[in-house]
C-alpha positions as CSV (number, residue, x, y, z in Angstrom):
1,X,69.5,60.1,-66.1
2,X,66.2,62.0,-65.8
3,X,63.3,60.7,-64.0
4,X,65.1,57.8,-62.5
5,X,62.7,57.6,-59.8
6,X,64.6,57.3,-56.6
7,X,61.1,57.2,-54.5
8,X,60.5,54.4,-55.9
9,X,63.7,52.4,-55.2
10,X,63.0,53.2,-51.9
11,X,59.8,51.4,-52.1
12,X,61.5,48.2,-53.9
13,X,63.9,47.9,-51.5
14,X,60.9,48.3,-48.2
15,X,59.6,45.2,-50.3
16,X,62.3,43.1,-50.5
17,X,63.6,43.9,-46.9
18,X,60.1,43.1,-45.5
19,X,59.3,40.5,-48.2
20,X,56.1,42.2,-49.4
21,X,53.6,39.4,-50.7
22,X,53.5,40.3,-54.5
23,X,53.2,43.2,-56.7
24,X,49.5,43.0,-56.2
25,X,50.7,44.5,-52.6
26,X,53.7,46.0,-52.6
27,X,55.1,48.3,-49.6
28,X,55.0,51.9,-49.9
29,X,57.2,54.4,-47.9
30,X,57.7,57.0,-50.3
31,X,54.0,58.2,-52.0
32,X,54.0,58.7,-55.6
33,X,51.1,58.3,-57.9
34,X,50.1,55.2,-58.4
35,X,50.0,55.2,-54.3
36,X,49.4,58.3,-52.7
37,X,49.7,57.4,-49.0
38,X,52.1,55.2,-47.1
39,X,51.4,51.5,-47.6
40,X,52.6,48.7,-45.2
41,X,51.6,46.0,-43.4
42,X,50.3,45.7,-39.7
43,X,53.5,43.7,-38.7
44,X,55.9,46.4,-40.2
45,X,53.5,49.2,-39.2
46,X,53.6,47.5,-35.6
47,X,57.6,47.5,-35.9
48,X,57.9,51.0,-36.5
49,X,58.1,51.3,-40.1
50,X,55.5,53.8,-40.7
51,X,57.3,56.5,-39.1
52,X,58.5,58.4,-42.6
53,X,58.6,61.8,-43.1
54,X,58.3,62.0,-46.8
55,X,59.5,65.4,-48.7
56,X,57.8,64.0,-51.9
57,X,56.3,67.0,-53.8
58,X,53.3,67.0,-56.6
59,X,53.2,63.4,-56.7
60,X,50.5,63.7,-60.0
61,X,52.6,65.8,-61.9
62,X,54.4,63.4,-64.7
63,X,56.5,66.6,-65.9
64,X,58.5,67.0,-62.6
65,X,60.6,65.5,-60.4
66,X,58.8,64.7,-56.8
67,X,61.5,64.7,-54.1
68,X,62.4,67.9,-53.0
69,X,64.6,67.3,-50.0
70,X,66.2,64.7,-48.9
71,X,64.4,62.2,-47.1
72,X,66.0,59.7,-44.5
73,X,64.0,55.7,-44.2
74,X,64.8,53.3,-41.7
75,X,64.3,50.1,-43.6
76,X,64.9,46.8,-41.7
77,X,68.7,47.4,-40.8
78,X,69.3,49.9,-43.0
79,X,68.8,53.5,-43.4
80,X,68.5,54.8,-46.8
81,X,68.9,58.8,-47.8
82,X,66.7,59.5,-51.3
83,X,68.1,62.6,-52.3
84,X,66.9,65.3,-54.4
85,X,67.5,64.4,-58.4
86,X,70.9,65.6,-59.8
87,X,69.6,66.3,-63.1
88,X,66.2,68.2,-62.4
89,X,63.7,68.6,-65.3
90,X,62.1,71.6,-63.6
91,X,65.7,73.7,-63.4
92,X,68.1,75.0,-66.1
93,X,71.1,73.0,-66.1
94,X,73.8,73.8,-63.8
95,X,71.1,75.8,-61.6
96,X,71.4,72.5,-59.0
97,X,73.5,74.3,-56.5
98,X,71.6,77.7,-57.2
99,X,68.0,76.1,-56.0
100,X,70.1,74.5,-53.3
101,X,69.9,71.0,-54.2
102,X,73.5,69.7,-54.2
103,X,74.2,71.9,-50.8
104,X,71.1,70.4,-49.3
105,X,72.6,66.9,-49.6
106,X,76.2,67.8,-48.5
107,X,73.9,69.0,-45.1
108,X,72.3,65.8,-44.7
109,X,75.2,63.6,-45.5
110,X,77.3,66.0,-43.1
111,X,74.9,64.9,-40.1
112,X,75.1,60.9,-40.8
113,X,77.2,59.4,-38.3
114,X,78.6,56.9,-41.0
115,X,77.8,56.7,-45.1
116,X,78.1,52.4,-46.5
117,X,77.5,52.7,-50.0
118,X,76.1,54.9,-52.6
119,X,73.1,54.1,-55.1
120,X,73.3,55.7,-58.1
121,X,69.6,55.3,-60.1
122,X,69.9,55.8,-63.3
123,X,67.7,55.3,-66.1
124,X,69.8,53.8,-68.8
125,X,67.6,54.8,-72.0
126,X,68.1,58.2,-71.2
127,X,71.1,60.5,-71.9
128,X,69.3,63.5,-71.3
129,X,70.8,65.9,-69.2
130,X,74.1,64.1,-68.6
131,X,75.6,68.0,-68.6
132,X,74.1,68.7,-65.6
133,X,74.4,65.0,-64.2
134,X,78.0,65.4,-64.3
135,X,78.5,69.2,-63.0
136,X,76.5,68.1,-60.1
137,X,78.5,64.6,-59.6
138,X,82.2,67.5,-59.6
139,X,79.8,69.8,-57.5
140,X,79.5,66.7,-54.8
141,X,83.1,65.7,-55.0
142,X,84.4,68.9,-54.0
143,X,83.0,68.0,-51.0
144,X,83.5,64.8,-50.3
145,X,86.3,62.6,-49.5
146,X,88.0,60.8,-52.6
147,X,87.4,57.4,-51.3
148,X,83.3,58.2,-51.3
149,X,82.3,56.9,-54.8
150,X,84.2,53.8,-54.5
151,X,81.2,52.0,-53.1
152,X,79.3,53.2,-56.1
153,X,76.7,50.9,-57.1
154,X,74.8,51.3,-60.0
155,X,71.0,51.1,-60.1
156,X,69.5,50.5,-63.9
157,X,65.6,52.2,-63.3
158,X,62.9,51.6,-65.8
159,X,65.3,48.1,-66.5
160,X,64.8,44.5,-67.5
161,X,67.5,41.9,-66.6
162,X,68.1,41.0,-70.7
163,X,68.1,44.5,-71.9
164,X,71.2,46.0,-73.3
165,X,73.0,49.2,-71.1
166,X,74.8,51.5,-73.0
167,X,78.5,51.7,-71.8
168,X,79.1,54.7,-73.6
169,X,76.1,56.4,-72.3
170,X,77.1,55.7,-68.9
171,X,80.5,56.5,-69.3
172,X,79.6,60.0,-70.8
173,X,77.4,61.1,-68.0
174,X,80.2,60.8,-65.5
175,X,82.7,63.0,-64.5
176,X,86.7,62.1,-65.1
177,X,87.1,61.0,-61.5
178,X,84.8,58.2,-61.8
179,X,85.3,57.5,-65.9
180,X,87.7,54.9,-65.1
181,X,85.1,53.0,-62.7
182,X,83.0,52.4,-65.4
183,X,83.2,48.9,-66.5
184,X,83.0,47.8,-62.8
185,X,80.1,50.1,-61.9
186,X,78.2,48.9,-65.1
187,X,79.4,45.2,-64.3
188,X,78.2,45.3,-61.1
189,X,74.9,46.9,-61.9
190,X,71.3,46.2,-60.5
191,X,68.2,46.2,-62.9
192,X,64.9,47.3,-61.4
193,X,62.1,47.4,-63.8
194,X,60.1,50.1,-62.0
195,X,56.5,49.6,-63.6
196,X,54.7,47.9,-59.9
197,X,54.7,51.2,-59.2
198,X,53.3,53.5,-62.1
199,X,49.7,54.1,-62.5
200,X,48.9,52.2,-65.0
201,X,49.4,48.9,-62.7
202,X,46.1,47.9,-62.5
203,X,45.3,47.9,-65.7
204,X,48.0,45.5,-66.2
205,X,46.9,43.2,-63.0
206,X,43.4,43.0,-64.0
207,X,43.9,41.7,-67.7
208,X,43.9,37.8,-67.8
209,X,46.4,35.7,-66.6
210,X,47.5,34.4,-69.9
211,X,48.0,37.8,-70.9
212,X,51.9,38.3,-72.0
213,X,51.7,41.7,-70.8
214,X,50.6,40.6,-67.2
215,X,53.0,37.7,-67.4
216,X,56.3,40.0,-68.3
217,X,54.6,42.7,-65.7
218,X,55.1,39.8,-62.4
219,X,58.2,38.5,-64.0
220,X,59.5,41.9,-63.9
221,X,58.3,42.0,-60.3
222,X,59.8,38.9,-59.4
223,X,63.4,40.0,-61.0
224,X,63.6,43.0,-59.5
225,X,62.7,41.3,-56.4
226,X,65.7,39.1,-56.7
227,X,68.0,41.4,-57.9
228,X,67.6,43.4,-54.7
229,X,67.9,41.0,-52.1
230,X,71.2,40.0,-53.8
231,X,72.0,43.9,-53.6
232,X,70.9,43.9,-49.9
233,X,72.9,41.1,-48.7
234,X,75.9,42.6,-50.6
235,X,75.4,46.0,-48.8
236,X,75.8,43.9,-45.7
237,X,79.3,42.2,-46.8
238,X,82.7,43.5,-45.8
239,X,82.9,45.5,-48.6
240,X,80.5,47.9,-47.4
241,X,81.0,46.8,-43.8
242,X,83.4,49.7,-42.4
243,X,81.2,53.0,-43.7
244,X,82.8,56.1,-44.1
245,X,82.2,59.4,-41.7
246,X,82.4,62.0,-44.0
247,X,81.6,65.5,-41.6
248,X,85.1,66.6,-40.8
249,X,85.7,66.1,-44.7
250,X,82.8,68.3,-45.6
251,X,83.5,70.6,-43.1
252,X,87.1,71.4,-44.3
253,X,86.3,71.1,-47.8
254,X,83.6,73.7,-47.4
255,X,86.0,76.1,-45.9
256,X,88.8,75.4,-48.6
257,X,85.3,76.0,-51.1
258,X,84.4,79.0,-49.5
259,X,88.4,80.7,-49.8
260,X,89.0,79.5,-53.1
261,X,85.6,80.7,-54.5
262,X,86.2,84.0,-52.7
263,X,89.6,84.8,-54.3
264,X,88.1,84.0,-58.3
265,X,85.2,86.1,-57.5
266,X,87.6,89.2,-56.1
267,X,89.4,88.8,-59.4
268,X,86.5,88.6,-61.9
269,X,84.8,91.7,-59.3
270,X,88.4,93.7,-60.1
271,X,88.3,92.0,-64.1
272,X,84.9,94.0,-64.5
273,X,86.6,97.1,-62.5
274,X,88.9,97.2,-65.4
275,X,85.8,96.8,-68.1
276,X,84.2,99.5,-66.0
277,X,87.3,102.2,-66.3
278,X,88.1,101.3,-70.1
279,X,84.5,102.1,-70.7
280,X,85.2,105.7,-68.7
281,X,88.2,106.0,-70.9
282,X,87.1,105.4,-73.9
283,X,84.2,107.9,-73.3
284,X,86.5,110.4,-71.7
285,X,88.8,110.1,-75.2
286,X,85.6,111.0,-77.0
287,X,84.9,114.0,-75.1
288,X,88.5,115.1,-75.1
289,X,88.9,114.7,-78.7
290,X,85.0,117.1,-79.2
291,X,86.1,119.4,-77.0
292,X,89.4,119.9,-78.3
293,X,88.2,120.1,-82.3
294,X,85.3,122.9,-80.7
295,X,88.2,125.0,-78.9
296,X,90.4,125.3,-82.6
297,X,87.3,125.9,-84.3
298,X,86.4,128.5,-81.4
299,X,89.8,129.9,-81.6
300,X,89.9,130.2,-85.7
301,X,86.5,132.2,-85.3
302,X,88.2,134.4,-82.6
303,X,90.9,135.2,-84.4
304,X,88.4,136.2,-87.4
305,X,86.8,138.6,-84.9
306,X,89.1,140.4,-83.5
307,X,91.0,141.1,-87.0
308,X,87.8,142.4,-88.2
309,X,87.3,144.2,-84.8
310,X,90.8,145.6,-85.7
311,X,89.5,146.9,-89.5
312,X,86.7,149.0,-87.7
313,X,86.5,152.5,-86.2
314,X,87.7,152.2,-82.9
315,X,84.7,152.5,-80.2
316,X,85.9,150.9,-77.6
317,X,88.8,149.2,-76.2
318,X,89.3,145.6,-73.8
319,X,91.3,142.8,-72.9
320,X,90.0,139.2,-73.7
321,X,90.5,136.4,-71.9
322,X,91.8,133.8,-74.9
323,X,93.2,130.2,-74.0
324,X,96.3,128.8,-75.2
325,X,96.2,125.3,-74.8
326,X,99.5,123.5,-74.0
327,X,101.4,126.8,-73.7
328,X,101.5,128.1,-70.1
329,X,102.4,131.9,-70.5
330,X,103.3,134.5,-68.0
331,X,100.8,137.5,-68.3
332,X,101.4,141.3,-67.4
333,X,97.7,141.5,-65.8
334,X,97.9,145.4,-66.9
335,X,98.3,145.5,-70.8
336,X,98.4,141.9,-71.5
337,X,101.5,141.3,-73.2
338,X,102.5,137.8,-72.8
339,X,105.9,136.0,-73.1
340,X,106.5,132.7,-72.8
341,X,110.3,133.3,-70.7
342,X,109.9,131.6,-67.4
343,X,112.7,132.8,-65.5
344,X,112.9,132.7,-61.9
345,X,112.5,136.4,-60.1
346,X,115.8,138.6,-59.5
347,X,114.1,140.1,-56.8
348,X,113.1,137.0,-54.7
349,X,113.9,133.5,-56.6
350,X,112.6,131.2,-53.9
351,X,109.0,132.2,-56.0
352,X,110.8,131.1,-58.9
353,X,108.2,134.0,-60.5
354,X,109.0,134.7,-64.0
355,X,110.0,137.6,-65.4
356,X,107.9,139.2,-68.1
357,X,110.7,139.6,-71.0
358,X,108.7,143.1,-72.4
359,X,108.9,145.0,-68.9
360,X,110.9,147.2,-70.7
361,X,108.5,148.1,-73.1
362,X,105.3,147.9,-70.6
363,X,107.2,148.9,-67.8
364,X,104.7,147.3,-65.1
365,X,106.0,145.4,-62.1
366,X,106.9,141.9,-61.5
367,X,104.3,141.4,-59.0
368,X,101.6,142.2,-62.0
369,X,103.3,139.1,-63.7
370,X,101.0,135.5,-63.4
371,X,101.6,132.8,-65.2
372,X,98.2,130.3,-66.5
373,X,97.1,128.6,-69.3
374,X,94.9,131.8,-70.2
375,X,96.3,135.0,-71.6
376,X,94.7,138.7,-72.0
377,X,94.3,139.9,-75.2
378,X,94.0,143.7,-76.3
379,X,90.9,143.9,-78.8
380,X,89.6,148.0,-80.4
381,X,85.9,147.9,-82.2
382,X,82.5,148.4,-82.1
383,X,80.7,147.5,-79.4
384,X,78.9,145.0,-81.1
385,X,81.7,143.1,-82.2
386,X,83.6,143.1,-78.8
387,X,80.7,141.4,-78.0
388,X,80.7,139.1,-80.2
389,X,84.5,138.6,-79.7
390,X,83.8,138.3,-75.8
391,X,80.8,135.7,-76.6
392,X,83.6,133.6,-78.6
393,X,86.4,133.6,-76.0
394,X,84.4,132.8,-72.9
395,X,82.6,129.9,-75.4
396,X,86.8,129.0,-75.6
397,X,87.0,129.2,-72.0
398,X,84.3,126.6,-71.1
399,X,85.0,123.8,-73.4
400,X,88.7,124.3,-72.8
401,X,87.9,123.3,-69.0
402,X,85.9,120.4,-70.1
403,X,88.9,119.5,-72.4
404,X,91.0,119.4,-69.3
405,X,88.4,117.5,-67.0
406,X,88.4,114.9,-69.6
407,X,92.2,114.8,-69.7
408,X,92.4,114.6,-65.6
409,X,88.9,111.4,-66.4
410,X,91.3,109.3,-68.4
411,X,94.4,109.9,-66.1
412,X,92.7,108.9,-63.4
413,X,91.4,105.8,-65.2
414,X,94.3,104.7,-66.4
415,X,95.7,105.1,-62.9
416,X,93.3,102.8,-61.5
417,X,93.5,100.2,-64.1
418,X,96.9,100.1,-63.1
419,X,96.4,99.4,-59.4
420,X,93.6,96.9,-60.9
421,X,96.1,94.8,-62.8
422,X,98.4,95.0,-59.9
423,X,95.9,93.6,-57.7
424,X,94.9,91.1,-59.7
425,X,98.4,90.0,-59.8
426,X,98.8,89.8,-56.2
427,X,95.7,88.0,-55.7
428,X,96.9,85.4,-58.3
429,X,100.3,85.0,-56.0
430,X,97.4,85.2,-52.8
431,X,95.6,82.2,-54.4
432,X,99.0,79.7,-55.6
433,X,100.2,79.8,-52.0
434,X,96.9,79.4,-50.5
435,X,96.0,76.0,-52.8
436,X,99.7,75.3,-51.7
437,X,98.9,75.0,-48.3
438,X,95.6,73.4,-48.8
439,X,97.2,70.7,-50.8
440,X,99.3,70.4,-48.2
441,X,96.6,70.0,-45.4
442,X,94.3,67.8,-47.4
443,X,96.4,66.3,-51.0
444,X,93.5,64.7,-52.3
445,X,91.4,68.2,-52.4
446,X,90.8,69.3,-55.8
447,X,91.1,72.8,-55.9
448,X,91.3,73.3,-59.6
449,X,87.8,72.1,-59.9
450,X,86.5,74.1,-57.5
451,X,88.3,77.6,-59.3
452,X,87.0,76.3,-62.5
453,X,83.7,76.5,-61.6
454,X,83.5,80.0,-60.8
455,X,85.8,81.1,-63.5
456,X,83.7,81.0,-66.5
457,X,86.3,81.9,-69.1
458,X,83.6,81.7,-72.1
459,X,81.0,84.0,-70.3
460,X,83.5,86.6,-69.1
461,X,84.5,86.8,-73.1
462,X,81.0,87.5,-74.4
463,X,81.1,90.6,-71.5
464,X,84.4,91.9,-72.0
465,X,84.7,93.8,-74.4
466,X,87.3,96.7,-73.8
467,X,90.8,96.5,-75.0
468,X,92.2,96.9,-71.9
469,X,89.4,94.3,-69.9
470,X,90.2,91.6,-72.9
471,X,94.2,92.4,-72.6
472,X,93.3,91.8,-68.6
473,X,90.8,88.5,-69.6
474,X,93.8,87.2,-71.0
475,X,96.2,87.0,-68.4
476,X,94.0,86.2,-65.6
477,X,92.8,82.9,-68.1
478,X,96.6,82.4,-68.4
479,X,97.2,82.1,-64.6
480,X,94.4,79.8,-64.0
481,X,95.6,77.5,-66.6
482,X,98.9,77.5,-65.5
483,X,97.4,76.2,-62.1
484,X,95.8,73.8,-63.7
485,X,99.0,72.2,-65.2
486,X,101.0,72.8,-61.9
């Protein structure tokens, strides 16, 4: 379906309408490069027929395709739309609507008063990009009305009346909606054999007239001729007679596009929230796990200090803050002494302080009572190893805070994956009744087309990667396949 030359359909179909003399002087409305400018005669000039604006692009290039936009020619009593290629051999495939190509014909078709038939060129030797042929063919429907391609008719480029068409080809470069259609559309095909307008044609014209090559070269010319006059007066029969107007259906379509393309995007946006926060998680987990095997290692060494502190001449005497993790203890803030009682105060119980169980043996008030994750521990020694014991316990004290920042990182991330899932759930029940009352405004809409071609199930799989993002993937692949059997 590549290089099917639309251009120069147009330019076989100015000939036939005008009945250009021979293929020694054909019309020319869209340039290519075998005739760079327009090419008519006086009487059609005369009759308006010049007046073209052609959006024909590096016309000398072989390797690309030449029409860029769409362009619109009044021939005779009709007006034919060349469009830009659906399979592009300059673009990626699927990158049609990306570069603007498929949108850029909804536009123009949007501001025809009234669309008669459709010519599909295809070159039927081809099967190249049939991919992209067919995303772009679902990338059209979703805009137009149902009822558009059934005044499909087939146009064989690059085509000689005896030469076999491959059905299965054909067939495999449509999309499902017009699979069925095939056997008409290929029965009712037209054959141009596009070589009056290629380059090499005068080296063909000038050999002698015996010549078999020039011979099959006018016969082809004279075919094609016929084959399009037949085509033309069909296009004027009643089954191309009424015309469809397709802007209102365009219109609404785009607006059903536009919500339904929304809502998949807000779900893969909050799918890759979820990615995001497992990722913080995981990382979080990691840290908590470091910092909590550096505070027992910190604490054993601690311990170590201040029983050797203990074994040594008495210099000096201080309290150290040590952490116990997990264990919130109620401190005297004078000696130290800790217990782990937490009753609530005799003295005023609305502060439900607690009471520190070896008062009686320390003898300090209740109001010198706190209660923390930290304790204060009595240590005797040298100088030197205080300070080494100090060193140790503050050491204890700052990764134990990290510890707990971590702990309060993955809380918070599993909170928010939470409220994640939940609203991806309540989008999901968003989208069912909104393609509810779509279907409902417009049955033959598609909407499952349009959702499947912004949820990329396979892509999203190569990026998630998280147990909780590919637990998420899951479901949210569920859902849409569910709507696609509803």
């Amino acid at each position: 379906m590549r290089r099917a030359r639309t251009g120069t359909l147009v330019n076989y179909l100015a000939s036939a309408m005008w009945n250009a003399p021979s293929v020694e002087h054909p019309y020319v409305v869209v340039p290519n490069a075998a005739f760079p400018e327009m090419r008519l005669s006086k009487e059609v000039a005369l009759a308006g027929g010049d007046v073209y604006d052609s959006s024909e692009r590096n016309i000398f290039e072989a390797s690309t395709n030449k029409t860029s936009m769409c362009g619109v020619y009044p021939i005779g009593d009709f007006v034919f739309i060349d469009t830009p290629p659906l399979s592009d051999s300059t673009r990626g495939a699927g990158d049609n609507m990306a570069h603007g190509n498929l949108q850029h014909i909804v536009d123009t078709l949007a501001r025809i008063d009234k669309v008669h038939a459709v010519l599909m060129v295809v070159n039927p030797s081809t099967r190249r990009e049939t991919v992209n042929v067919r995303e772009a063919l679902a990338g059209l429907n979703q805009f137009l009305p149902v009822s558009f391609w059934s005044s499909t008719v087939m146009v064989f480029s690059f085509s000689t009346p005896d030469e076999p068409i491959d059905e299965d080809g054909i067939r495999n470069s449509l999309p499902a909606f017009m699979v069925s259609a095939t056997p008409r559309i290929v029965a009712s095909a037209v054959r141009v054999q596009n070589s009056a307008f290629v380059p090499a044609r005068e080296e063909t014209i000038n050999r002698p007239e015996s010549d078999p090559v020039r011979r099959r070269f006018f016969d082809a010319w004279s075919a094609s001729m016929q084959q399009l006059r037949e085509l033309l007066e069909r296009l004027r029969g009643p089954q191309f007679a009424t015309g469809m107007s397709l802007a209102g259906t365009i219109q609404r379509k785009a607006q059903y596009n536009q919500r339904l393309s929304a809502s998949v995007q807000q779900a893969i946006e909050l799918l890759q929230t979820v990615e995001r926060l497992s990722a913080e998680e995981q990382k979080a987990a990691a840290l908590q796990q470091s910092h909590q095997n550096t505070v027992q290692e910190a604490q054993v060494l601690l311990d170590q200090l201040i029983q050797q502190a203990a074994a040594e001449p008495p210099t000096s005497r201080t309290l150290l803050r040590k952490p116990s993790p997990g264990q919130p203890n109620t401190v005297c803030t004078s000696c130290g002494e800790v217990t782990h009682a937490n009753c609530p105060c005799p003295q005023d119980p609305s502060t439900a302080r607690p009471v520190c169980a070896l008062r009686s043996r320390c003898g300090h008030p209740v109001s010198q009572l706190v209660r923390g994750e930290f304790f204060m521990v009595p240590i005797s020694g040298s100088d030197g190893m205080i300070a080494r014991a100090q060193h140790a316990a503050d050491r204890i004290q700052t990764v134990y805070q990290a510890y707990l920042d971590a702990c309060q990182t993955i809380q918070a991330s599993r909170s928010a994956i939470e409220t994640a899932n939940r609203d991806i759930e309540a989008g999901f029940d968003m989208l069912v009744q909104d393609i509810s009352r779509i279907r409902g405004q417009l049955p033959e809409y598609n909407a499952i087309d349009v959702i499947n071609q912004h949820w990329c199930y396979s892509d999203l799989s190569v990026k998630i990667q998280s147990p909780a993002g590919r637990d998420c993937l899951e479901v949210m692949n569920a859902q849409f396949n569910s709507l696609s059997m509803s």
